[in-house]
C-alpha positions as CSV (number, residue, x, y, z in Angstrom):
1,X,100.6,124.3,108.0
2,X,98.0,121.6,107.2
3,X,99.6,121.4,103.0
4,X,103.1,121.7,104.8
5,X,102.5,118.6,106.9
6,X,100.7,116.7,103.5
7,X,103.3,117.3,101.3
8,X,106.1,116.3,103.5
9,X,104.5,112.8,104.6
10,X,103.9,112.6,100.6
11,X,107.4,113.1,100.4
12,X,108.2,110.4,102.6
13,X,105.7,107.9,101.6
14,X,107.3,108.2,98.2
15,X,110.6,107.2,100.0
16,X,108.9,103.8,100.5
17,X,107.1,103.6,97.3
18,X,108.6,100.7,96.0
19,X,112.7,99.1,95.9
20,X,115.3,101.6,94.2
21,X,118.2,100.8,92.7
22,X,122.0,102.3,92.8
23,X,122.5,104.6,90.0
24,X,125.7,104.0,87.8
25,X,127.8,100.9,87.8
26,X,128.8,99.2,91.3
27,X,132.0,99.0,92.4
28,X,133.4,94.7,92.5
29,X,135.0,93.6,95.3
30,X,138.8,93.5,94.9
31,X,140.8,90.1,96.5
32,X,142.6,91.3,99.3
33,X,145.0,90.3,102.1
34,X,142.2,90.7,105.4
35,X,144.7,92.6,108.6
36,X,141.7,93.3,110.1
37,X,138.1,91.8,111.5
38,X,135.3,93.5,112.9
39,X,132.4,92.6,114.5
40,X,130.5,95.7,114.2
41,X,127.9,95.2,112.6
42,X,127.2,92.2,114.6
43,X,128.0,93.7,118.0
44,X,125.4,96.7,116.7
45,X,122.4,94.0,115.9
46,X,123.0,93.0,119.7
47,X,123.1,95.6,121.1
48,X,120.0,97.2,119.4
49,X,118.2,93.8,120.4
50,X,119.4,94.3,124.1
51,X,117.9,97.9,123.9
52,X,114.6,97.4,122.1
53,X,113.8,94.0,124.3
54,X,113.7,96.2,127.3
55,X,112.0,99.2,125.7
56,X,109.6,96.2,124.7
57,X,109.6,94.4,128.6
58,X,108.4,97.8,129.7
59,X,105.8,98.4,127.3
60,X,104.3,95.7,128.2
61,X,103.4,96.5,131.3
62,X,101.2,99.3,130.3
63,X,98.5,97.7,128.1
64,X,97.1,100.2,126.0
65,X,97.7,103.5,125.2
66,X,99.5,105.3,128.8
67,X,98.5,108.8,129.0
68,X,98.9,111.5,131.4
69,X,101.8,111.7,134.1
70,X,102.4,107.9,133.7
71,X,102.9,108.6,130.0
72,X,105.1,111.4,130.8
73,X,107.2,109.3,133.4
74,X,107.7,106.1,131.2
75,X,108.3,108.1,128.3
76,X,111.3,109.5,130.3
77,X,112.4,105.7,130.7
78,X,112.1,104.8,127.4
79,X,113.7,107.6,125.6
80,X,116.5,106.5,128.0
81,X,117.2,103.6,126.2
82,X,116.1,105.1,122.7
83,X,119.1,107.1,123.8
84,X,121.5,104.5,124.0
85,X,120.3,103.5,120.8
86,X,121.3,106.1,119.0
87,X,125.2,105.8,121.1
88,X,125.1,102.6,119.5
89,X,124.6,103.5,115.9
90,X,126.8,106.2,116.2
91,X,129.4,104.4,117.7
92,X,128.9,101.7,114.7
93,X,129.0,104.7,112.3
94,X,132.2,105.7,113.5
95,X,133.8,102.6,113.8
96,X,132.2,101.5,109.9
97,X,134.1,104.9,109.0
98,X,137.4,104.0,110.7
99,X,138.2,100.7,109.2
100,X,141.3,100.2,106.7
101,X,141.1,99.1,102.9
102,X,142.4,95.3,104.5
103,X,139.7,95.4,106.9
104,X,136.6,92.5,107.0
105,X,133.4,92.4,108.3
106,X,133.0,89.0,110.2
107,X,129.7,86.6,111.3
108,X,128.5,85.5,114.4
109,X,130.6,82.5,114.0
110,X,133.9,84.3,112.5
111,X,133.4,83.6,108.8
112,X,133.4,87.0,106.3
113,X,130.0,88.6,106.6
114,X,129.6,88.8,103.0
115,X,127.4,91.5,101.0
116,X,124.1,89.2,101.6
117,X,125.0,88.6,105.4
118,X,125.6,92.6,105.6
119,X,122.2,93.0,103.9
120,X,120.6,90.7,106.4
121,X,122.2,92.0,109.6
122,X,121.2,95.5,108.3
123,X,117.7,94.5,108.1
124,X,117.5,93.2,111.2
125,X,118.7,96.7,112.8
126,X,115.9,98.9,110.8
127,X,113.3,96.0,111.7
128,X,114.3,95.9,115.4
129,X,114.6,99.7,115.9
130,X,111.3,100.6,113.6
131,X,109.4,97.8,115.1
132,X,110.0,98.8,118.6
133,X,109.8,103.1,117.4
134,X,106.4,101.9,116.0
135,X,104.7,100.5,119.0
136,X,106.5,102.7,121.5
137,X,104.9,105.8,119.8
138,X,101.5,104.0,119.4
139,X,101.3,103.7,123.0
140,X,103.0,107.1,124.2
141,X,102.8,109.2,121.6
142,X,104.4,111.0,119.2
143,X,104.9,114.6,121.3
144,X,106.2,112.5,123.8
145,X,108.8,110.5,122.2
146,X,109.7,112.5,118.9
147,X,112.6,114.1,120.2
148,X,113.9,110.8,121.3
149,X,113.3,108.4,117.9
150,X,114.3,111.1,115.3
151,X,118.1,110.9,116.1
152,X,117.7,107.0,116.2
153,X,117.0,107.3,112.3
154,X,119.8,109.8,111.5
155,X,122.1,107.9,113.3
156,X,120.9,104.7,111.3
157,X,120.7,106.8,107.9
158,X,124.7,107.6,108.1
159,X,125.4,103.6,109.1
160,X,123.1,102.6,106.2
161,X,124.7,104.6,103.7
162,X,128.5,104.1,105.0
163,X,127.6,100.0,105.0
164,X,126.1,100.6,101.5
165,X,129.4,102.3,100.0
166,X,131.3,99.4,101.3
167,X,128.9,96.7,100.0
168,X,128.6,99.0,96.3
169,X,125.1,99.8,96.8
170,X,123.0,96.7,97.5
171,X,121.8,99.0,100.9
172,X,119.8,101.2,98.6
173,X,116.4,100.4,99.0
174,X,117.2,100.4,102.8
175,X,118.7,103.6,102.6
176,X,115.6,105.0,101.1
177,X,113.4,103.4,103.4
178,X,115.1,104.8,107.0
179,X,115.6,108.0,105.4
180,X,111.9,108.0,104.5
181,X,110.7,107.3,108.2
182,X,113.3,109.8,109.6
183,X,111.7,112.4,107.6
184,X,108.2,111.6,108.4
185,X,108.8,111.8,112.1
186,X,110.5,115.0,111.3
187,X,107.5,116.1,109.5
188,X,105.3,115.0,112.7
189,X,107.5,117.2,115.2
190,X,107.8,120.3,113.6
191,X,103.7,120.3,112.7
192,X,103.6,119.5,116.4
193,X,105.8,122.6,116.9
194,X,103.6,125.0,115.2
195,X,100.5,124.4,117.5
196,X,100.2,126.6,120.6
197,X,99.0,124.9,123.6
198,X,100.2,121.5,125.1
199,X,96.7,120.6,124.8
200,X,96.4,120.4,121.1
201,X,100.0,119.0,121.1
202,X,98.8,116.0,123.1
203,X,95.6,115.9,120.6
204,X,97.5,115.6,118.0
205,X,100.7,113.9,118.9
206,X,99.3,111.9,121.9
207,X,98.9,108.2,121.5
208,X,95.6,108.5,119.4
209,X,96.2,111.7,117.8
210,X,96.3,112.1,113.8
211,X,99.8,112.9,113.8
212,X,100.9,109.8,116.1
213,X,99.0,107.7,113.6
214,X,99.8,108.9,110.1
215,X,103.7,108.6,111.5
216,X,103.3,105.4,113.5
217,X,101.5,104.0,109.3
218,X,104.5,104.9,107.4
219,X,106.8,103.6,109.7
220,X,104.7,100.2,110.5
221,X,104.9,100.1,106.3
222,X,108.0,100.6,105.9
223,X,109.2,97.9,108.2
224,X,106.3,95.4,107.9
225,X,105.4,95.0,104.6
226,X,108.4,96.5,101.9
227,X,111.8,94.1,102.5
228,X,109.7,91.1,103.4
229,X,111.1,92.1,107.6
């Protein structure tokens, strides 16, 4: 179990080894008549700021690591909103999904969000969601809170990837990135699964347990230190 849970945090460490690139030529962006704006991607970035500011407000009322039936109790509050996060993205995947060939991503102020402001916008949602995942598990605990933040990164690996097929692949290094902290929290869970008793779950995945740390590193790295975020 122990080589199981190695090689699949190698395999997402190597997710964030360094930028990627698309592979074959990218698509250029054909002049077209724009029928349509959306605000999106915008409206996502809010409302992922909205959410994460009040998984952060509550946070930090509990300095230090919370454990026992407060843990249990405010992890039930902040999955909550981890929850809503994840009817965001989804609702932004869809949406990304549904939009015509004249359609036009637009800026906070109304002007085309172009491939850089896409890029940006998209940074902020993995810095604001991995940021907040990051501290939230640090204090709570993986066992507590994986089954909360691992749909939060497959719902932000299908906008990722539909933004970077509009955008002709500039998203790729992002793309690699959230897909490599989905699958180590994945990794996390299911060694977490495999133990027997709820006290070497909380060992393990509780707030200072291995698991909970090695996790809570790769994601910290990934958003910290590898798109300048």
């Amino acid at each position: 179990m122990k080589s199981i849970w190695v090689t699949a945090l190698t395999l997402a460490a190597g997710g964030l080894a360094g930028p990627l690139v698309a592979a074959g030529p990218q698509p250029q962006a054909e002049k077209r008549q724009v029928l349509d704006e959306s605000t999106v991607l915008i409206d996502l970035l809010r409302e992922i700021q909205s959410q994460t500011g009040a998984i952060d407000d509550i946070l930090d009322q509990h300095p230090g690591p919370v454990t026992g039936e407060t843990a249990k109790e405010l992890a039930h509050v902040v999955g909550a909103h981890f929850g809503n996060i994840t009817g965001a993205l989804l609702a932004a995947h869809s949406a990304l999904e549904s939009l015509g060939d004249n359609a036009e991503l637009i800026d906070e102020d109304g002007t085309p969000c172009d491939v850089t402001c896409v890029v940006d916008k998209t940074k902020g949602v993995f810095s604001d969601a991995g940021t907040t995942t990051h501290r939230s598990l640090l204090k709570l605990g993986l066992h507590l809170l994986g089954n909360h933040v691992s749909p939060v990164f497959i719902a932000l690996s299908g906008v990722v990837l539909t933004l970077n097929t509009i955008i002709g692949g500039a998203l790729a290094t992002v793309a690699a990135l959230v897909n490599g902290v989905g699958l180590s929290i994945a990794a996390g869970l299911a060694y977490l699964g495999n133990l027997v008793s709820e006290k070497e779950k909380m060992r393990a995945g509780g707030p200072n347990g291995h698991i909970t740390k090695a996790v809570g590193k790769l994601i910290g790295e990934a958003v910290g230190s590898k798109l300048g975020l």
